[in-house]
C-alpha positions in Angstrom: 3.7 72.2 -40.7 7.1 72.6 -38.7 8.6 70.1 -36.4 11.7 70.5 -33.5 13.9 70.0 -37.1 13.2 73.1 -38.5 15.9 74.5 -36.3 16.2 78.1 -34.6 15.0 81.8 -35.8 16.3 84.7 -34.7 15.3 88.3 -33.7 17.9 90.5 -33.1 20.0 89.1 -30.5 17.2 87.0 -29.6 17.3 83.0 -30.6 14.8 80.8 -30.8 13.6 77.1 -31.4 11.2 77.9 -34.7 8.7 74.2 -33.1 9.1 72.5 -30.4 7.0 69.9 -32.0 7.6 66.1 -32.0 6.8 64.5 -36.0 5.0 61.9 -34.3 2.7 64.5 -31.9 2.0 66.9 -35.3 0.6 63.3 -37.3 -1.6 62.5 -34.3 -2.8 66.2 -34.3 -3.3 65.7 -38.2 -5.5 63.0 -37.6 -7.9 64.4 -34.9 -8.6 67.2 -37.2 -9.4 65.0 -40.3 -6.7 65.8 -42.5 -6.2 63.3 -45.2 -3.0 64.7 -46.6 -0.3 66.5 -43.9 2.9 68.6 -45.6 6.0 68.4 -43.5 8.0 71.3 -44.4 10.5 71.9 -41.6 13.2 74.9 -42.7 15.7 73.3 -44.7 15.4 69.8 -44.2 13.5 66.6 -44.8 14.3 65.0 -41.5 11.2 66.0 -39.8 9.2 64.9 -42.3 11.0 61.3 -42.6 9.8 60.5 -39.3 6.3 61.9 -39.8 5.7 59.7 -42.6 7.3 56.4 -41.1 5.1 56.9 -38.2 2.4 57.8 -40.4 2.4 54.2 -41.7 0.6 52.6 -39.1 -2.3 54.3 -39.8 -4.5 53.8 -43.1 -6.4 57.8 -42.8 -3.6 60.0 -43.1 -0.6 60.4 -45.8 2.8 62.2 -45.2 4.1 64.5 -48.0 7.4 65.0 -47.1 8.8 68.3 -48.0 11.0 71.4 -46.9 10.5 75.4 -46.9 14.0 76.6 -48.8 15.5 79.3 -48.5 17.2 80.4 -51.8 18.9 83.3 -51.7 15.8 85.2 -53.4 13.2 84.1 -51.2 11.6 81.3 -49.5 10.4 78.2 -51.9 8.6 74.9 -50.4 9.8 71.6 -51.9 7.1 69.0 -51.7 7.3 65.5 -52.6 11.1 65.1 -52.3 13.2 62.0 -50.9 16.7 64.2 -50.5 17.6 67.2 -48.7 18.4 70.3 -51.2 21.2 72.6 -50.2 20.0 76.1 -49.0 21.2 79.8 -50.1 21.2 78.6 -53.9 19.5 80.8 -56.5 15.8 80.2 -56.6 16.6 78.7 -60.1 18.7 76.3 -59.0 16.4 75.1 -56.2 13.5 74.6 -58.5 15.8 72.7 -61.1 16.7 70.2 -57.7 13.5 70.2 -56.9 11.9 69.0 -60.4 15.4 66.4 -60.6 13.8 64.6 -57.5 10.0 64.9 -59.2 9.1 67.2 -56.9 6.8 70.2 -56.8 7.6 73.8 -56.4 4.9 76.4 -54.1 5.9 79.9 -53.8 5.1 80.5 -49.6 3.6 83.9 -48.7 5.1 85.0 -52.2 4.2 88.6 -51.2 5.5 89.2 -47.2 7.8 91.7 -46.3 8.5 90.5 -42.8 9.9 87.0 -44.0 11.7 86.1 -46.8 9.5 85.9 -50.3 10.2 85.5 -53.9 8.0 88.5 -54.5 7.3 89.2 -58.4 9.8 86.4 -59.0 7.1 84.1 -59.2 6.3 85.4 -62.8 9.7 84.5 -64.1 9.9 80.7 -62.2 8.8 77.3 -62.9 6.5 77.6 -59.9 3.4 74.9 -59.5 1.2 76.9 -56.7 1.1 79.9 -55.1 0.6 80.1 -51.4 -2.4 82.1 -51.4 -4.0 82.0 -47.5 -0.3 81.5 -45.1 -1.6 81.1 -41.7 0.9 83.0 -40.2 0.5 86.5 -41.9 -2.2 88.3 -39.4 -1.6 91.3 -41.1 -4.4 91.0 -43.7 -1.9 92.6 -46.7 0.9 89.6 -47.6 -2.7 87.2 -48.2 -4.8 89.4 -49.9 -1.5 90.7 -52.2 -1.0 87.0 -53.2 -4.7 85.7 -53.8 -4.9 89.0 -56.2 -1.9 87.7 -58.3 -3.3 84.4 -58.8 -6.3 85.7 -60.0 -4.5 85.3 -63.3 -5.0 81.4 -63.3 -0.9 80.7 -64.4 -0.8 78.6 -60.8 -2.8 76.7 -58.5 -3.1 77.8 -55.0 -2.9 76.3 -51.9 -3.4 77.5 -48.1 -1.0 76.3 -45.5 -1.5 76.8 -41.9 2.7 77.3 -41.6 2.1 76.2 -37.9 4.9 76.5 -36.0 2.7 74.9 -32.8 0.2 72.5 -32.6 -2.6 74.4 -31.8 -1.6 76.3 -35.3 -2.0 73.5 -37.5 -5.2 73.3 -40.2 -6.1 76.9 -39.5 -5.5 77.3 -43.4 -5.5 74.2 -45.5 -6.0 73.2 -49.3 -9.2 71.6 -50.4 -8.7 69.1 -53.5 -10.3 66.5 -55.6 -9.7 63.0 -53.6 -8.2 62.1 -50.3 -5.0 61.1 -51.1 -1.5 62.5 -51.7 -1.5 61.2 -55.1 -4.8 63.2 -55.8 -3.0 66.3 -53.9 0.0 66.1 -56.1 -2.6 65.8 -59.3 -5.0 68.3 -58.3 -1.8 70.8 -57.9 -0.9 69.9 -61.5 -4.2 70.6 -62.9 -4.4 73.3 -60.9 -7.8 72.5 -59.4 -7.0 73.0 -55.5 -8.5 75.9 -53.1 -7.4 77.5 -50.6 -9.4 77.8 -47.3 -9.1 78.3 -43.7 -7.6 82.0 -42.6 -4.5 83.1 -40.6 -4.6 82.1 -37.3 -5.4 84.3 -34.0 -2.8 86.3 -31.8 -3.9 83.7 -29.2 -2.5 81.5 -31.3 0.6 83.1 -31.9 0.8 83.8 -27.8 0.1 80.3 -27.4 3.4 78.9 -30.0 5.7 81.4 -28.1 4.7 80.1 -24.6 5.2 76.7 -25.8 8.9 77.3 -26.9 9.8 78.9 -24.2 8.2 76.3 -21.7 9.3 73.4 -23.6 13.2 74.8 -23.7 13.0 75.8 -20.1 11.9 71.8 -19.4 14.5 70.5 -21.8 17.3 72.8 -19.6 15.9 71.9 -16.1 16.6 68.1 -17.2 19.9 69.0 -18.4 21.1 70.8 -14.8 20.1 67.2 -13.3 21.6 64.8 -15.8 18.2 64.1 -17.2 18.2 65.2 -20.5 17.9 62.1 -23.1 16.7 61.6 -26.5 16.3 58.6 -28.7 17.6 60.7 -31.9 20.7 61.7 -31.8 20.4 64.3 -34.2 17.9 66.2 -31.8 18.1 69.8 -32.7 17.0 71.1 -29.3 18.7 68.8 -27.4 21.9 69.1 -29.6 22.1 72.6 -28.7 21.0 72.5 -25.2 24.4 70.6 -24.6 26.4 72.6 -26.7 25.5 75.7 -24.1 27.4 76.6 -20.7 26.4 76.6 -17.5 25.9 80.1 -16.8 24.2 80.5 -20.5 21.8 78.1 -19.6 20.7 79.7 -16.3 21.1 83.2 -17.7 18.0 81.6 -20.6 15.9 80.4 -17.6 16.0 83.9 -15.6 15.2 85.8 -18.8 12.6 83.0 -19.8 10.9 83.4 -16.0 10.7 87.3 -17.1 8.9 86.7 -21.0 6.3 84.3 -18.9 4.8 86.6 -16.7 1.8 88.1 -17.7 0.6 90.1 -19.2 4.5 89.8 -21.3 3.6 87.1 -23.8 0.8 88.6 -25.1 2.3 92.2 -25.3 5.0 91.1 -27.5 2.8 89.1 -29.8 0.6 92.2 -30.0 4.0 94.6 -30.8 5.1 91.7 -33.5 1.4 92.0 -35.2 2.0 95.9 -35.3 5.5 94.9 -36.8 4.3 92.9 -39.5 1.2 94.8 -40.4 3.4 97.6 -41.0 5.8 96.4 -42.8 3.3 94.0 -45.3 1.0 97.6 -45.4 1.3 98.1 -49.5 1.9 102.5 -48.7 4.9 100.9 -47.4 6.4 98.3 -49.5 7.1 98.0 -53.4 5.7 95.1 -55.3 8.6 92.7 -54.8 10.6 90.8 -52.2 13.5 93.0 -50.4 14.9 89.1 -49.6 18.7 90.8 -48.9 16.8 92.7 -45.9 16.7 89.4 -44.1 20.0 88.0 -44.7 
């Protein structure tokens, strides 16, 4: 799951908050569904998870595994269970080695997607734990079905993740395991007696997370036209770089934000990104590894 700390994407000229979602909202969420165990895995950073797991403390059925998606400079590799931020762009080697100094565990994310950033066949020369075979996010049918086919071998254990970027994302693809607790999730990982379960989630869904952004940034700019805009954390990512943005710049995001809102837009460019991915993850079209330099 990503929090408001897992900072901005991008699309061509286009940039972009990749959650607008508050740590404390996504354990609350967490807890409604009956999750046990919730992953924090913001983009480079533990912060997000930090908070999620301090807040998590007041309650006694739910646990916080704080942990961060990396990206090495051969593909994307999630951290889990790990106190200290790791540096990004280092060799997937490296990463793993910093991840296993801090006892940590090492998941290869949607090892086989072409629109993101994956480690590809990779994952048969690293110290990986799991492979990430059900990612919530890929609609397209291929990057899942690619990755649950190279696990068949047994070497990992795998694990689904919902990769919600939105609330209304979150369990859609989950990892069953022996116990309830994050201990259990850790050991079950090890002994490689997880499943994965749930399936990626719907183009409503991915309609819905893009509205969200662009709603929740247009609120957080309104407040800052009027002096309103506050935040307990100083280290707000949203708000940090709401200030950090002119005048004009700001007004010229609400016009063109005004425009994406209007029906039937939203759901016409979710629809043209499925048609994106799905042809990029089709096999005809990619080789059996990562092109990771495509994204950089």
């Amino acid at each position: 799951m990503h929090t408001k700390y897992s900072g901005f994407g991008q699309y061509k000229a286009i940039k972009f908050p990749e959650s607008t979602s508050r740590p404390e909202d996504v354990v609350d969420i967490a807890r409604k569904l009956g999750l046990r165990v919730l992953c924090v895995t913001d983009h480079n950073s533990i912060k997000g998870g930090l908070k999620a797991r301090e807040y998590a403390k007041r309650y006694d059925d739910i646990e916080v595994v704080v942990g961060a998606e990396m990206m090495t400079s051969q593909g994307e590799v999630i951290a889990l269970f790990i106190e200290e931020d790791i540096p990004k762009g280092l060799t997937a080697v490296d990463t793993i080695e910093r991840i296993r100094a801090q006892n940590g565990l090492a998941i290869a994310p949607h090892p086989f997607s072409r629109h993101v950033c994956a480690l590809g066949l990779r994952v048969d020369e690293l110290d990986i734990d799991a492979l990430e075979t059900i990612n919530g996010g890929h609609l397209d049918g291929y990057a899942n079905a690619a990755a649950k086919k190279h696990a068949e071998s047994g070497r990992w254990a795998v694990v689904g993740g919902s990769d919600a970027h939105s609330l209304g994302q979150l369990g859609c693809a989950h990892t069953a395991f022996p116990g309830e607790t994050a201990e259990d999730f850790r050991k079950a990982i090890l002994a490689k007696t997880t499943t994965a379960q749930g399936k990626a989630f719907s183009i409503e869904k991915s309609v819905q997370w893009s509205v969200q952004v662009v709603l929740q940034a247009d609120i957080l700019m309104m407040k800052s036209f009027f002096g309103m805009l506050e935040s307990d954390d100083p280290d707000d990512p949203l708000i940090k770089k709401i200030n950090t943005m002119k005048g004009h710049v700001k007004l010229g995001a609400l016009i063109s934000s005004m425009i994406f809102l209007a029906p039937p837009i939203p759901f016409l460019t979710s629809i043209t990104g499925l048609s994106v991915m799905k042809r990029l993850n089709d096999p005809k079209n990619a080789p059996g590894y990562s092109l990771c330099e495509e994204h950089h």
